[in-house]
C-alpha positions as a printed Julia matrix, in Angstrom:
289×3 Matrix{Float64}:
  -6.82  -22.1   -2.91
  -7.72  -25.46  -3.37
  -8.89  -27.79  -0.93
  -9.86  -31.03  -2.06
  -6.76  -33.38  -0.65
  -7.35  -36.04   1.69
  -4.09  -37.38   2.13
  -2.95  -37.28   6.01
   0.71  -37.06   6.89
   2.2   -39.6    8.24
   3.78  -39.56  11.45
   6.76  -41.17  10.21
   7.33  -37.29   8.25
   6.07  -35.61  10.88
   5.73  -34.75  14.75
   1.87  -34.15  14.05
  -0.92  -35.06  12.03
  -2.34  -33.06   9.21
  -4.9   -34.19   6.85
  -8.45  -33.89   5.92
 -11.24  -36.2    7.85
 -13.87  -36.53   6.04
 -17.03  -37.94   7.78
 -20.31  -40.26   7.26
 -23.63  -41.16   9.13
 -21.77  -44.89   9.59
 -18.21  -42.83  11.34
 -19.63  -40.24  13.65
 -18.93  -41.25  17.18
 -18.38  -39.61  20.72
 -14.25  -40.1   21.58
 -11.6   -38.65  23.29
  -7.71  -39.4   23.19
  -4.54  -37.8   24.36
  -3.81  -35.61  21.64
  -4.83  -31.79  21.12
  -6.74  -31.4   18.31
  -7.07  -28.37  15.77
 -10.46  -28.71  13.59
 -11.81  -26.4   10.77
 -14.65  -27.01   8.78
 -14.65  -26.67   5.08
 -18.27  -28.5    4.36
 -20.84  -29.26   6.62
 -23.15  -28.09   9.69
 -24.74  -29.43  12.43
 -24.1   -29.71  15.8
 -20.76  -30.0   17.55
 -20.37  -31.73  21.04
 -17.18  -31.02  23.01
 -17.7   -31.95  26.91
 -20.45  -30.61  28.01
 -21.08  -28.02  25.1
 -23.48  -28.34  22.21
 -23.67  -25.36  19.84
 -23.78  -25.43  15.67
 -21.17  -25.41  13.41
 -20.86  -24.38  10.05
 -18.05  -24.06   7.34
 -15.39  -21.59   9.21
 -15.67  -23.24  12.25
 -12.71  -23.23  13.8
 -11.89  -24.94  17.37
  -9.38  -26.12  19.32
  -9.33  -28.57  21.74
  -7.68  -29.83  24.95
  -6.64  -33.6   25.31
  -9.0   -36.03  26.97
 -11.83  -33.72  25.7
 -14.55  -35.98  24.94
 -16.12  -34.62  21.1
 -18.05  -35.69  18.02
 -19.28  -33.18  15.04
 -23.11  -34.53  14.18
 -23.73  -33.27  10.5
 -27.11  -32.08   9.47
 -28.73  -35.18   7.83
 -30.73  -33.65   5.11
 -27.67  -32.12   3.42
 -26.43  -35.83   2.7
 -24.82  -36.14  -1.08
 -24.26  -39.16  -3.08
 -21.36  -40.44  -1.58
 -23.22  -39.79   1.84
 -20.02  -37.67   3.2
 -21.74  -34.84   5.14
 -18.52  -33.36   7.03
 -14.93  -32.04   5.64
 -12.79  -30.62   8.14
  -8.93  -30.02   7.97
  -7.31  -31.31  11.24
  -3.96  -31.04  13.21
  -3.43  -33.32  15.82
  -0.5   -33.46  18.2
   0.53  -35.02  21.66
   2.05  -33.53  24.64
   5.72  -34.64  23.88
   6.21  -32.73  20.98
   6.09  -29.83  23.6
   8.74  -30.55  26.06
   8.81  -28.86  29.16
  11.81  -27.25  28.58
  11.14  -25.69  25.65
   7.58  -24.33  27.06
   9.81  -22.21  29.89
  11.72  -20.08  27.18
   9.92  -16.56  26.6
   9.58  -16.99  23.03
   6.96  -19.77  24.03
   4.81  -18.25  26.35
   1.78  -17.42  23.78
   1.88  -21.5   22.86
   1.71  -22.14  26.88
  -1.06  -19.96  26.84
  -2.76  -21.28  23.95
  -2.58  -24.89  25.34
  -3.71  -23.78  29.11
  -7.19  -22.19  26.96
  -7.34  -25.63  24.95
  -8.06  -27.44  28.54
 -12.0   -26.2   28.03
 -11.74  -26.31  24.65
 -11.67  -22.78  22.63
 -13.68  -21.61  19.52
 -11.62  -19.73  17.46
 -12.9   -16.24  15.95
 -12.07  -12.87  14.33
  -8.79  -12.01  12.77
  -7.19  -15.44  14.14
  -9.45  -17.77  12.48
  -8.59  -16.28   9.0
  -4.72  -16.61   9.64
  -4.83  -19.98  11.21
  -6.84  -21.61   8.64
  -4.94  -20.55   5.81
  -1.95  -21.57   7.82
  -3.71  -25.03   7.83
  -4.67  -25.43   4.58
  -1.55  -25.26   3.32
   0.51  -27.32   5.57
  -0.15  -30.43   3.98
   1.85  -29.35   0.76
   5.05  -28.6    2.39
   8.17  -29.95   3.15
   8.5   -31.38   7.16
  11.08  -28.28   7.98
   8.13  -25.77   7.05
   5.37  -27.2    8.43
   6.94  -27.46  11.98
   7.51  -23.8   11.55
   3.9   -23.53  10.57
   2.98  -25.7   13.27
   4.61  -23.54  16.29
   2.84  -20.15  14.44
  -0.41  -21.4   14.45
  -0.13  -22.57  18.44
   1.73  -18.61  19.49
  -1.1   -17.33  17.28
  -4.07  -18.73  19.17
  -2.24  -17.91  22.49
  -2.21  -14.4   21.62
  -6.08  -14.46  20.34
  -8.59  -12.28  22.63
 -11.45  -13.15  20.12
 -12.53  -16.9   21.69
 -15.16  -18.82  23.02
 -14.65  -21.14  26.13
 -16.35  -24.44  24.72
 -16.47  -26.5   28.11
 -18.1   -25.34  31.3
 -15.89  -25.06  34.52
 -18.15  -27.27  36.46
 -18.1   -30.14  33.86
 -13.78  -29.91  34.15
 -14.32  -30.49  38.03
 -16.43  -33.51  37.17
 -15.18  -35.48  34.6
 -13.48  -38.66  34.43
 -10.1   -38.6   35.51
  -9.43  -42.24  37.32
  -6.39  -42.69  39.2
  -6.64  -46.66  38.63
  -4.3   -47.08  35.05
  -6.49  -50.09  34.72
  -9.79  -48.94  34.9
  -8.46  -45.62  32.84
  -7.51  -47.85  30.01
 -10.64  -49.85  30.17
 -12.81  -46.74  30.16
 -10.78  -45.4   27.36
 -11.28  -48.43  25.38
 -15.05  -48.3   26.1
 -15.5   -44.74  25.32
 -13.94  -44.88  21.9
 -15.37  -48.33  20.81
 -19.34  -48.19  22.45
 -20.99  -48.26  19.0
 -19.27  -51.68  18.52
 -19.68  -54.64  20.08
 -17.31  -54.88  23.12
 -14.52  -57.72  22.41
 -13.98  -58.93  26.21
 -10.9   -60.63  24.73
  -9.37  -57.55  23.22
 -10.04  -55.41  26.41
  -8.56  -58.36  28.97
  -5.29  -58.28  26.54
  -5.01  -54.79  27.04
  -5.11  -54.65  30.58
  -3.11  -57.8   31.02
  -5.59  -59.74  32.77
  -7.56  -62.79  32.09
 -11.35  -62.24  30.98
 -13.07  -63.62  34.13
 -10.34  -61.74  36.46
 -10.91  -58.66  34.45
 -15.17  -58.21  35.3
 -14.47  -59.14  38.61
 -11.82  -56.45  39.14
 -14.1   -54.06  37.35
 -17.33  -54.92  39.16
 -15.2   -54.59  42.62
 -13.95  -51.17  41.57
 -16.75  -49.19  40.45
 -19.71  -51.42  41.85
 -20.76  -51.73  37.66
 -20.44  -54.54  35.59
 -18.5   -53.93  32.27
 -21.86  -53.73  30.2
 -23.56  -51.81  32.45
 -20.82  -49.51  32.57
 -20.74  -49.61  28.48
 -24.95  -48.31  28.4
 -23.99  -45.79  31.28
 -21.68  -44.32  28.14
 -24.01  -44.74  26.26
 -26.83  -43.57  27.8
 -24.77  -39.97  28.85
 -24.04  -39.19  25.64
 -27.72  -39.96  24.36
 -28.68  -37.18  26.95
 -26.46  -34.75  25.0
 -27.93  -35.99  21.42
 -31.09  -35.43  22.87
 -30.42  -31.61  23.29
 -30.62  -31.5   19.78
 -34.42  -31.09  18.85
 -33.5   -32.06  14.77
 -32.47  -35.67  15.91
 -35.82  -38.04  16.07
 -35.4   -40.6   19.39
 -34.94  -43.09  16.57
 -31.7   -40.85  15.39
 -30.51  -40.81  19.0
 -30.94  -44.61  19.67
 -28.75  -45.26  16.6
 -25.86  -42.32  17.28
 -25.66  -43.74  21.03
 -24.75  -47.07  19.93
 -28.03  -48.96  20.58
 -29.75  -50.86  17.06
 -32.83  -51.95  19.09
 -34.98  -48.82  19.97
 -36.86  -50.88  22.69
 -33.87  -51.68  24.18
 -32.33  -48.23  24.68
 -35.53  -46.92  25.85
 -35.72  -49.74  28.46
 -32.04  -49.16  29.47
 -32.76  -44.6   29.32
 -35.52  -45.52  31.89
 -32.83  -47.65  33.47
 -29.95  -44.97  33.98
 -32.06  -41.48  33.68
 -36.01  -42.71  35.6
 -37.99  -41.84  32.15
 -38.48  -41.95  28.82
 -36.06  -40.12  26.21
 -39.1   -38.07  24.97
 -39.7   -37.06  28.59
 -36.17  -36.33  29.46
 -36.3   -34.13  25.86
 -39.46  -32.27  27.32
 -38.38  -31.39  31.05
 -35.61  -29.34  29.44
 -35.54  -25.98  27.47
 -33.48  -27.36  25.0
 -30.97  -26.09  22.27
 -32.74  -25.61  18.75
């Protein structure tokens, strides 16, 4: 079967997102959102953050994944072509409401309840139910809206009856992550977590909390004792711990995947968050390979 589209649906067909993402050195970045997200590779390995985890992936690779999961796939450098694309995955992506609660209660949904109660820690898929659900997914984006909802609904009572899984996220990390009852300093952090590697418009982020730009670092300062930047390289600087897991990456690598373009800077600002160097952090630790 072929598998060389990259056309997503739209959600204007659709209650969900299928499509292809396709990936480059310039795209990969550590995010979240309130969706659930479906991911198998086609091309591509590396290493695949989700929470807390790092482990490899390779073609097959088949996950699913809880909302407000923080993730990023890092592909392996050296297996860069031309057009410097070194990850293919098909996705499906979905929010909560296209589950209502309602509809989760009747019997005939219990396995999808299931399979979205696993996705909280994220789930790697394996065995018999990886081969169904990927074919499942790679032909969903050729079909008519009726068919793939039908598709859609077999793939999640599939996964909830699957035995053959990996937990992805530890049960520690799920007591400790961000969950902020403040709205505003939820959206702020969201915003923050899904742009760091860009600059940080102060007047896009005051718009979106409805305040003005002074009002908005004082009411951020007074609520978590941080100002916004040094909240941004605390971001920044956690998810550069995770990168440096990964022995392949060079501290120059690391510097540029966390955001930072100045490698004196981020090592003055890893000192700042962590008490030593990256290279030290990277040798107190038996790390992944």
């Amino acid at each position: 079967m072929s598998t060389n589209f990259n056309k997503t649906v739209s959600g204007n067909e659709t209650s969900f997102y299928i499509g292809v993402f396709q990936d480059n050195l310039e795209q990969t970045s550590w995010h979240y959102h309130n969706s659930y997200e479906i991911h198998f590779i086609l091309e591509g390995s590396g290493k695949r953050i989700v929470g807390d985890s790092m482990e490899e992936f390779h073609p097959g690779d088949l996950v699913f994944i809880g909302k407000n999961l923080p993730h990023v796939w890092i592909a392996d450098r050296e297996h860069v072509d031309v057009s410097r694309r070194m990850l293919e995955s098909v996705f499906l992506q979905f929010t909560p409401e296209i589950l209502i609660g309602e509809q989760l209660e009747l019997p005939e949904f219990k396995y999808v309840t299931r399979a979205l109660s696993l996705s909280e820690r994220g789930m790697q898929i394996k065995g018999d139910t990886l081969n169904v659900i990927s074919e499942l997914l790679l032909q969903m984006p050729y079909m008519n809206a009726f068919d793939r909802m039908i598709f859609f609904y077999t793939i999640l009572d599939r996964i909830g009856r699957c035995e053959n899984f990996k937990p992805l996220v530890g049960k520690e990390y799920m007591k400790t992550r961000f969950t902020p009852q403040n709205k505003r300093i939820a959206t702020i952090h969201d915003y923050m977590m899904n742009n760091y590697k860009d600059d940080i418009n102060l007047h896009v982020l005051a718009e979106k909390v409805s305040m003005a730009e002074g009002s908005l670092c004082r009411f951020f300062k007074s609520n978590t004792g941080m100002t916004l930047f040094e909240y941004l390289n605390k971001i920044k600087i956690n998810f550069a711990c995770k990168l440096l897991m990964n022995r392949e990456l060079s501290i120059l690598d690391v510097c540029l995947d966390s955001g930072y373009n100045n490698i004196s800077h981020f090592n003055k600002q890893f000192r700042r968050f962590i008490g030593c160097s990256p290279d030290k952090f990277r040798k107190r630790y038996k790390f992944i390979a």
